[in-house]
C-alpha positions as CSV (number, residue, x, y, z in Angstrom):
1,X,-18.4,-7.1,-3.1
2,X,-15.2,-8.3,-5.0
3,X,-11.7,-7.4,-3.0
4,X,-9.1,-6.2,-5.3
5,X,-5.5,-5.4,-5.6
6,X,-3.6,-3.1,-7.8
7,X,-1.3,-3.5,-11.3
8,X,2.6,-3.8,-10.5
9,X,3.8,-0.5,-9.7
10,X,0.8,0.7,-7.6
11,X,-0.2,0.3,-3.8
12,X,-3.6,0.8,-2.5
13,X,-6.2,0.1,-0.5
14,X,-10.0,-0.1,-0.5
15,X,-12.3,1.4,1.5
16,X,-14.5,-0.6,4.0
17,X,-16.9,-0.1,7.2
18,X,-17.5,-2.8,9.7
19,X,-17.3,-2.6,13.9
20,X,-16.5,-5.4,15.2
21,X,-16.3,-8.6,17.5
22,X,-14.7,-10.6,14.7
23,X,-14.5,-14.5,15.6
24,X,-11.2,-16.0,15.2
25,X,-10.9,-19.5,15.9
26,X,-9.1,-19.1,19.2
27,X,-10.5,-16.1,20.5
28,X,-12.9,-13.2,20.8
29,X,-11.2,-9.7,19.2
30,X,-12.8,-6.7,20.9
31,X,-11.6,-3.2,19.3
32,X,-13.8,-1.3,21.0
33,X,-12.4,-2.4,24.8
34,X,-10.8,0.6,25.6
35,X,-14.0,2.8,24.7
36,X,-12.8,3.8,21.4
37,X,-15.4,4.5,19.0
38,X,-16.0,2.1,16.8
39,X,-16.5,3.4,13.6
40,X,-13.0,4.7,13.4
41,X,-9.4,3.6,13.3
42,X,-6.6,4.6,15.9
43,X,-2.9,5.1,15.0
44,X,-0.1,6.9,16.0
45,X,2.8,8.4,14.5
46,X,5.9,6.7,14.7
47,X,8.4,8.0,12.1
48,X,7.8,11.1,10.2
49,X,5.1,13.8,10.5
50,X,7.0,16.5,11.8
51,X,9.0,19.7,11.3
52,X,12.1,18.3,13.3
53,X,15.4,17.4,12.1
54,X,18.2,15.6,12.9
55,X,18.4,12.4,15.6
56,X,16.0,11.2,18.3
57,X,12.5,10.4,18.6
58,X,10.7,13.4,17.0
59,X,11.8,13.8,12.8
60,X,11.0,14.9,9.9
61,X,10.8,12.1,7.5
62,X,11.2,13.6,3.8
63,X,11.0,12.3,0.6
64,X,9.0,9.7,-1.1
65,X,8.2,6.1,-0.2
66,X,10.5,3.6,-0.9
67,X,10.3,0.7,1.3
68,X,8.9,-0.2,4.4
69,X,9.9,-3.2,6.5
70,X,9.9,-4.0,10.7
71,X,12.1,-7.2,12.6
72,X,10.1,-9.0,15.1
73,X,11.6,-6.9,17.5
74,X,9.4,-3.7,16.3
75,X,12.2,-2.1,14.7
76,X,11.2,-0.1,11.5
77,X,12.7,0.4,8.4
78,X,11.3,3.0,6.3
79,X,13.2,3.8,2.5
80,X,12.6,7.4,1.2
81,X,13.8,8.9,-2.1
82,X,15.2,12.4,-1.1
83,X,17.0,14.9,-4.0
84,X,20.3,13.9,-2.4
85,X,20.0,10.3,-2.6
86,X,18.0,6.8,-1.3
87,X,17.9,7.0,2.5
88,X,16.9,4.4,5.2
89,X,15.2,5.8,8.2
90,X,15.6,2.9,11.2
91,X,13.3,3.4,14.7
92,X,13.9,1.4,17.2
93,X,11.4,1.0,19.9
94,X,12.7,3.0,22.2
95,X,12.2,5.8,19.8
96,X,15.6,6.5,18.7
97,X,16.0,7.3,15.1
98,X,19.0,6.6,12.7
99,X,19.2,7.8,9.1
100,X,21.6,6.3,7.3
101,X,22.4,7.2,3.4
102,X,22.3,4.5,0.8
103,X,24.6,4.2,-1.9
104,X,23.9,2.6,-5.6
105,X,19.9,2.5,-5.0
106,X,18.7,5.4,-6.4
107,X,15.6,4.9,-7.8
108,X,14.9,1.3,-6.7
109,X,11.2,1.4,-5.2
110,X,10.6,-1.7,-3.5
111,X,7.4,-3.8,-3.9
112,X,8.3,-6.0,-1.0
113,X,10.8,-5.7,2.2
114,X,12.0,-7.8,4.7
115,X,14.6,-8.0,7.6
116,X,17.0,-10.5,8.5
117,X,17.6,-12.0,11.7
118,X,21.4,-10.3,11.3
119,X,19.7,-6.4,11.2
120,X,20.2,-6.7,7.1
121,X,17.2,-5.4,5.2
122,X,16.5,-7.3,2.2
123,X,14.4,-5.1,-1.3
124,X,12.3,-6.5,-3.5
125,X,12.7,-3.7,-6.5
126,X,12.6,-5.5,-9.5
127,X,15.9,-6.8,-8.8
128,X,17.2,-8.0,-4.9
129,X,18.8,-5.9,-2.9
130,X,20.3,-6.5,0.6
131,X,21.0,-3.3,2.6
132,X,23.7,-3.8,5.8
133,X,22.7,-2.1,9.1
134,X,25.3,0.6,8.1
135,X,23.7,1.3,5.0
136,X,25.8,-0.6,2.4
137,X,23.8,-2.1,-0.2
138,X,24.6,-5.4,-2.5
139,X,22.4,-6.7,-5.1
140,X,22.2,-10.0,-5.0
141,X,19.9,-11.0,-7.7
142,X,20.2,-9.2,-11.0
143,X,17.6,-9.0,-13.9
144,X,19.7,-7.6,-16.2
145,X,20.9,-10.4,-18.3
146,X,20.7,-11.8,-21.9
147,X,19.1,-14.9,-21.1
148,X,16.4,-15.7,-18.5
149,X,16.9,-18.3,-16.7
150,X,14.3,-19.1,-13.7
151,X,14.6,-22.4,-13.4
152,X,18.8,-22.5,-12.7
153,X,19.6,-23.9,-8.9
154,X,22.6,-22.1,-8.8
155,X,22.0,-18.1,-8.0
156,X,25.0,-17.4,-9.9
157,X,23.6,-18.5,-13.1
158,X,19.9,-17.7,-12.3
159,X,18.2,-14.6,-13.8
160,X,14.4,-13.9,-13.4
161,X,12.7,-11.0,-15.4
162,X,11.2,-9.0,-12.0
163,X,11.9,-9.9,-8.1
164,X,8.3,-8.1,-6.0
165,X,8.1,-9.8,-3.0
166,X,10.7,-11.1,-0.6
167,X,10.2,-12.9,3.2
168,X,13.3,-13.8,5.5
169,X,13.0,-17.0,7.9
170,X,14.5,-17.3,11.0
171,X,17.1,-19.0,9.6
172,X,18.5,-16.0,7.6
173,X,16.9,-17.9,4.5
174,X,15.4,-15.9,1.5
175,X,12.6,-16.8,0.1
176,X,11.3,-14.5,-3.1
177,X,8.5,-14.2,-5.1
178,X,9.2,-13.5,-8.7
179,X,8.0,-13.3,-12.2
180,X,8.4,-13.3,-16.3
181,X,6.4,-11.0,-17.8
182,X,6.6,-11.3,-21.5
183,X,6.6,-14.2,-23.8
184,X,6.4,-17.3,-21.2
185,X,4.4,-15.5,-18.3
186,X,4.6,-17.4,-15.1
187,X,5.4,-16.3,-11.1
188,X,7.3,-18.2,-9.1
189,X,8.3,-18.4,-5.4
190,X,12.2,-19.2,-4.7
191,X,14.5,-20.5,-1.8
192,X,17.8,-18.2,-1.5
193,X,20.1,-20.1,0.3
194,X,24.0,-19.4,-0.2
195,X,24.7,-19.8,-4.0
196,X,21.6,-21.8,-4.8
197,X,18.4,-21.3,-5.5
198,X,15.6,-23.9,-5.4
199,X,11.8,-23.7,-7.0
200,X,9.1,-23.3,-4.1
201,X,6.2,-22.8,-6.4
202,X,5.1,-22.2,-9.6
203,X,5.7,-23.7,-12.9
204,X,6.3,-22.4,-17.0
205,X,3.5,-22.8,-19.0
206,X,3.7,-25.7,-21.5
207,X,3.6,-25.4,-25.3
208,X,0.0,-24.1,-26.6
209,X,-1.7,-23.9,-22.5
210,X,-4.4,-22.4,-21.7
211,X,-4.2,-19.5,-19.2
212,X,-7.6,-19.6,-18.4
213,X,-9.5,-20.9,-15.0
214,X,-10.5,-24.1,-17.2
215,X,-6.9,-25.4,-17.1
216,X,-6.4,-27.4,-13.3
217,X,-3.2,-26.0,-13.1
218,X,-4.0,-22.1,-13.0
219,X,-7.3,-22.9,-10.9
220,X,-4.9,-25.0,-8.5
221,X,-2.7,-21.4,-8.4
222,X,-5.7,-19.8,-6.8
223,X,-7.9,-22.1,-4.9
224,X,-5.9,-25.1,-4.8
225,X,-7.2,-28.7,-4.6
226,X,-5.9,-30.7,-1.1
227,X,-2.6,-32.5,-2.2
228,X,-1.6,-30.1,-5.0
229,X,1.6,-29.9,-5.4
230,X,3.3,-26.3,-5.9
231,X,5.3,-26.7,-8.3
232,X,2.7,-27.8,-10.3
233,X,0.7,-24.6,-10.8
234,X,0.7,-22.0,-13.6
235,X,-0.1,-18.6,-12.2
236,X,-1.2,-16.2,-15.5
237,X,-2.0,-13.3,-13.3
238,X,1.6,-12.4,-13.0
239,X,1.5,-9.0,-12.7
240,X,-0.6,-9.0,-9.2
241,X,1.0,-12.1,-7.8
242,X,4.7,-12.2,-6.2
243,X,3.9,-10.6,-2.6
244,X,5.2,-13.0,0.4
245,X,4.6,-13.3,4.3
246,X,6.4,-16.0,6.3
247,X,5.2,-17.1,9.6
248,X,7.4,-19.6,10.6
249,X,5.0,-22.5,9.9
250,X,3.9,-21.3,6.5
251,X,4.4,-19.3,3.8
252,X,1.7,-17.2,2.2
253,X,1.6,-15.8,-1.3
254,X,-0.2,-13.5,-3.3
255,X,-0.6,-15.2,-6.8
256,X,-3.3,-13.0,-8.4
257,X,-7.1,-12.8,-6.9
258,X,-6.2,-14.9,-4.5
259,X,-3.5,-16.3,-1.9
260,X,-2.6,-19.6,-0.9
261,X,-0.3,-21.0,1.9
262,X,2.6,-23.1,1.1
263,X,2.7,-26.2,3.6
264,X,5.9,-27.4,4.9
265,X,5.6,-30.8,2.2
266,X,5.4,-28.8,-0.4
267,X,1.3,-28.6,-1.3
268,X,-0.5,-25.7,-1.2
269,X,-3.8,-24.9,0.5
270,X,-6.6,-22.7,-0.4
271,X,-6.8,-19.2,1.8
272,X,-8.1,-16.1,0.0
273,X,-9.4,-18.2,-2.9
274,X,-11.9,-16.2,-5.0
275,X,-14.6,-19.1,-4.2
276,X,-17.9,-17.4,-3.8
277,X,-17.1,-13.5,-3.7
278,X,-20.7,-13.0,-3.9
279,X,-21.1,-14.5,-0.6
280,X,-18.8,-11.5,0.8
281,X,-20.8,-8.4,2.4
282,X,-20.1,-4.9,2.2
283,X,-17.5,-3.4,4.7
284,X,-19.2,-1.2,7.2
285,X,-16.3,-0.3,9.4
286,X,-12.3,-1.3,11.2
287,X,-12.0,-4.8,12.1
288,X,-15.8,-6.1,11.3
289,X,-16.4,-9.5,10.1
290,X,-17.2,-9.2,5.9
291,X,-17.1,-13.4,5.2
292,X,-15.3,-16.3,4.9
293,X,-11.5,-15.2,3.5
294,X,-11.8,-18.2,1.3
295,X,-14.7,-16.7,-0.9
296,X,-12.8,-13.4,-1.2
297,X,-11.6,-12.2,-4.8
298,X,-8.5,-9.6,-4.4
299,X,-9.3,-7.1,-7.0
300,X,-6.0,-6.3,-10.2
301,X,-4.3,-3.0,-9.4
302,X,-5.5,-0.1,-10.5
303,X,-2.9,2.4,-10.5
304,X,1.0,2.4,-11.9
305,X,2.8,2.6,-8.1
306,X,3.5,0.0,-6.5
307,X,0.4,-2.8,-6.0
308,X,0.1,-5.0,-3.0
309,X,1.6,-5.9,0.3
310,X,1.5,-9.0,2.4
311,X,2.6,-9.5,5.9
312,X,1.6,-11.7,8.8
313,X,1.6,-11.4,12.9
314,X,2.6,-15.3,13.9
315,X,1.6,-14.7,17.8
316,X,-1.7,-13.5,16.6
317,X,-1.9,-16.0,13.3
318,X,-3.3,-12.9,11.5
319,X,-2.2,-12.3,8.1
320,X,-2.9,-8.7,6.5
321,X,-2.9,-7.3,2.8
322,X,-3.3,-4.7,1.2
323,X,-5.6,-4.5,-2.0
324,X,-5.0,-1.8,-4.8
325,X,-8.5,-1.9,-6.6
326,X,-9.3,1.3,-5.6
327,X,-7.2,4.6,-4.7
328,X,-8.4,5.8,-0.8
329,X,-7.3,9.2,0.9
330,X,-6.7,9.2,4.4
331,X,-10.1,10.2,6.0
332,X,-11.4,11.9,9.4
333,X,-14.5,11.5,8.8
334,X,-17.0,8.8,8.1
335,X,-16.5,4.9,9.1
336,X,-13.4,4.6,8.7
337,X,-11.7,7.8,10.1
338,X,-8.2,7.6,11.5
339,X,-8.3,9.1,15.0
340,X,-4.8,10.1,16.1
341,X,-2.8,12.7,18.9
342,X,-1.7,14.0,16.0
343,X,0.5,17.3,16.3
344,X,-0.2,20.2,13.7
345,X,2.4,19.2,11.2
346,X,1.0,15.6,11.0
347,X,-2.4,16.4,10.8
348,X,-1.2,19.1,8.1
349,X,0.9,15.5,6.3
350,X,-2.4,13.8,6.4
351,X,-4.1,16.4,4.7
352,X,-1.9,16.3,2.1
353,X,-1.8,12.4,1.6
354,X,-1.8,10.8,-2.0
355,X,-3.9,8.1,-2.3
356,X,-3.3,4.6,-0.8
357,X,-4.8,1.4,-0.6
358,X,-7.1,-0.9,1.7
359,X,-5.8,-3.1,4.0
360,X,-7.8,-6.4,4.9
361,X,-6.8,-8.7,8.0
362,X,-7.7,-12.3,8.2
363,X,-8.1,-14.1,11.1
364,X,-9.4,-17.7,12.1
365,X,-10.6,-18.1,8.3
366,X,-12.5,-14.8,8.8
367,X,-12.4,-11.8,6.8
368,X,-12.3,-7.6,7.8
369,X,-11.5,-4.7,7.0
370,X,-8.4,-2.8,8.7
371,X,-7.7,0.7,6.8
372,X,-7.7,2.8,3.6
373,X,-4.8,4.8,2.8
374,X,-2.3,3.9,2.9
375,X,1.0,2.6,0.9
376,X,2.6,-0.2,1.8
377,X,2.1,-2.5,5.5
378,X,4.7,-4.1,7.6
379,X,4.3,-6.3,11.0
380,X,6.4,-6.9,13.6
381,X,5.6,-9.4,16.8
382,X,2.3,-7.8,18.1
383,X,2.1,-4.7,15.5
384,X,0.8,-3.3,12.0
385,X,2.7,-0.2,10.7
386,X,1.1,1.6,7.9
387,X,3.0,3.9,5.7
388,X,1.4,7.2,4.2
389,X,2.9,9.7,1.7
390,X,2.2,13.3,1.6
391,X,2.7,15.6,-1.6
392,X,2.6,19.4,-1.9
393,X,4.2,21.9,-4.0
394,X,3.9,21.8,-8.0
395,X,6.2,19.7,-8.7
396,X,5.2,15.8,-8.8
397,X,8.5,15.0,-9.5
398,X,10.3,16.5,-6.9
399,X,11.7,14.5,-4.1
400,X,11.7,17.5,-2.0
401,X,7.9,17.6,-2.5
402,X,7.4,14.8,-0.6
403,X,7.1,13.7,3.1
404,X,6.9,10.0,4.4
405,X,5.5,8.7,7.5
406,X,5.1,5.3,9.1
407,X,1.9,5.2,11.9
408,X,1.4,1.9,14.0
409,X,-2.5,0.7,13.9
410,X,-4.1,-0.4,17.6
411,X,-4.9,-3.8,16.7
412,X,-8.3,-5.3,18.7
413,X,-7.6,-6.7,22.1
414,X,-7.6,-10.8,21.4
415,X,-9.2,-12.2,24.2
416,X,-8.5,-15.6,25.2
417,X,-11.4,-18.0,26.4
């Protein structure tokens, strides 16, 4: 079985079955220690879901997905498009729930989220957006220019074609994940920090190259040699590459089939490389061991939302994506099942969900199945929030035919030995 991931524009997630006891190389996860069956996945409802309005713990989320990101902290930020405008939904963990109006964002559906140790949320939406905990909104990388211009070092005079994926360090720096998509087709990865801008990863192609798996440098992209360099790599696959996660002693990114991890001296190692996806079995249900991560192959989008996610728990050293391949509903029955306290309204919102994508976690080199479903992921310190849309009524286009809600997955219990 190949893994897959969706065409820019498009989230989802494919479907797997697995139970499991999954090995990680410093402990034993067990997601069936509470008694929970294990042919299904538990979540709860966090944001959205219900009939209520107004402030608190218990509201109705409308609207279609925008964004989703969470701080380390567990606070959530979810981005709907309602008829009256872009709106930020932010839940703390104590339950209380803000919404907060955006103004000049209309429209911007972000492929990519991320907070900022100063509350700011940062959008990666085809251009770069940072939103202020009071909802004021600055873009602070434009594509809209005459000239592009991805190799500049000064952000003033830099211009990149589209910005999809965006991670914050502790430090408040930004790093993004970015692309040209017509004539010299490359991805990149930047640092933001202040007025400059400096090349991570990634490279233009030269005069004539081959885009092919042949050429070192685009094999390097995927499933990189030891020692090679990032900024020597030519990713072709640039519309399913630009999706970031930052753990704090590495930097992941999706560049195509596969995702590599940027060390801190500037070379990239191999970590879901595409290297024998034959050798990966058939997903039987939540959390069950499929392989080694290294021989996955993360399928091209399928679909014209958005097409991928990437995010990463650093206590747990568990990185998650999401793979658009394949369009999945949210299901209560069969191996992968959500089971949930849901109320009537968000078992009604379920129902009603569009299609979604799988997510995948690795762990300890090891492969599994999480969920299908859903549209976009976000982590924060011990958590993995999921986000689901809901549609009903006749009109597709309609905001107002639209509901949003963000559910938390019960991760497995990691044991330590």
């Amino acid at each position: 079985m190949k893994i897959s991931l969706p065409h820019r524009r498009g989230r989802i997630m494919a479907g797997a079955s697995a139970a499991i006891l999954a090995v990680a190389g410093f402990g034993i996860y067990d997601v069936t220690a509470d008694g929970a069956d294990a042919a299904s996945v538990n979540v709860e409802f966090i944001l959205g879901g219900s009939d209520a309005n107004g402030a608190g713990d218990n509201v109705a989320t409308p609207g279609r997905y925008h964004g989703l990101a969470a701080s380390p902290d567990g606070t959530v930020y979810l981005f709907t498009q309602e008829n009256d405008g872009m709106v930020m939904w932010q839940r703390k963990p104590s339950g209380t729930t803000k919404k907060i109006l955006l103004s000049g964002l209309d429209g911007a559906q972000a492929e990519q989220a991320a907070v900022a140790p100063d509350g700011s949320v940062y959008l990666a939406a085809d251009d770069l957006w940072k939103v202020d905990p009071r909802g004021k909104s600055v873009k602070v990388i434009d594509t809209d220019c005459e000239k592009h211009t991805p190799l500049a070092t000064v952000l003033s005079k830099f211009c990149t074609e589209q910005v999809t994926g965006v991670a914050v360090a502790e430090d408040g720096s930004v790093y993004i994940g970015d692309q040209m998509i017509w004539g010299d087709d490359a991805s990149y990865v930047h640092k933001v920090d202040g007025d400059s801008i400096e090349l991570v990863a990634g490279r233009p192609p030269k005069a004539g190259e081959s885009y092919e798996l042949s050429n070192p440098a685009v094999k390097n992209g995927i499933n990189p040699d030891p020692g090679t360099k990032a900024t020597d790599v030519l990713v072709s696959d640039n519309l399913n590459s630009g999706w970031l996660a930052l753990d704090g002693e590495s930097l992941y990114w999706r560049n195509g089939p596969g995702i590599v991890r940027i060390n801190h001296d500037g070379t990239l190692s191999p970590f879901v490389a595409a290297e024998s996806p034959e050798a990966i079995a058939e997903a039987e249900s939540p959390f069950a061991g499929m392989g080694r991560a290294r021989d996955a192959e993360i399928r091209r989008n399928v679909s014209d939302a958005t097409r991928g996610d990437l995010a990463v728990i650093p206590g747990r050293s568990e990185v998650y994506y999401s793979d658009g391949g394949a369009k999945y509903k949210p299901t209560k029955e069969g191996a992968f099942r959500w089971r949930s306290n849901a109320s009537d309204s968000q078992e009604k919102l379920l129902d009603e969900a569009g299609n979604g994508k799988a997510v995948y976690q690795v762990a300890g080199g090891k492969l599994a199945p999480v969920i299908a479903g859903v549209q976009a992921i976000a982590t924060s310190a011990d958590s993995l929030y999921i986000a689901v849309e809901s549609e009903f009524g006749d009109d597709r286009d309609s905001p107002e035919n639209w509901n949003t809600a963000v559910l938390r997955v019960k991760l497995p219990i990691k044991k330590e030995h």
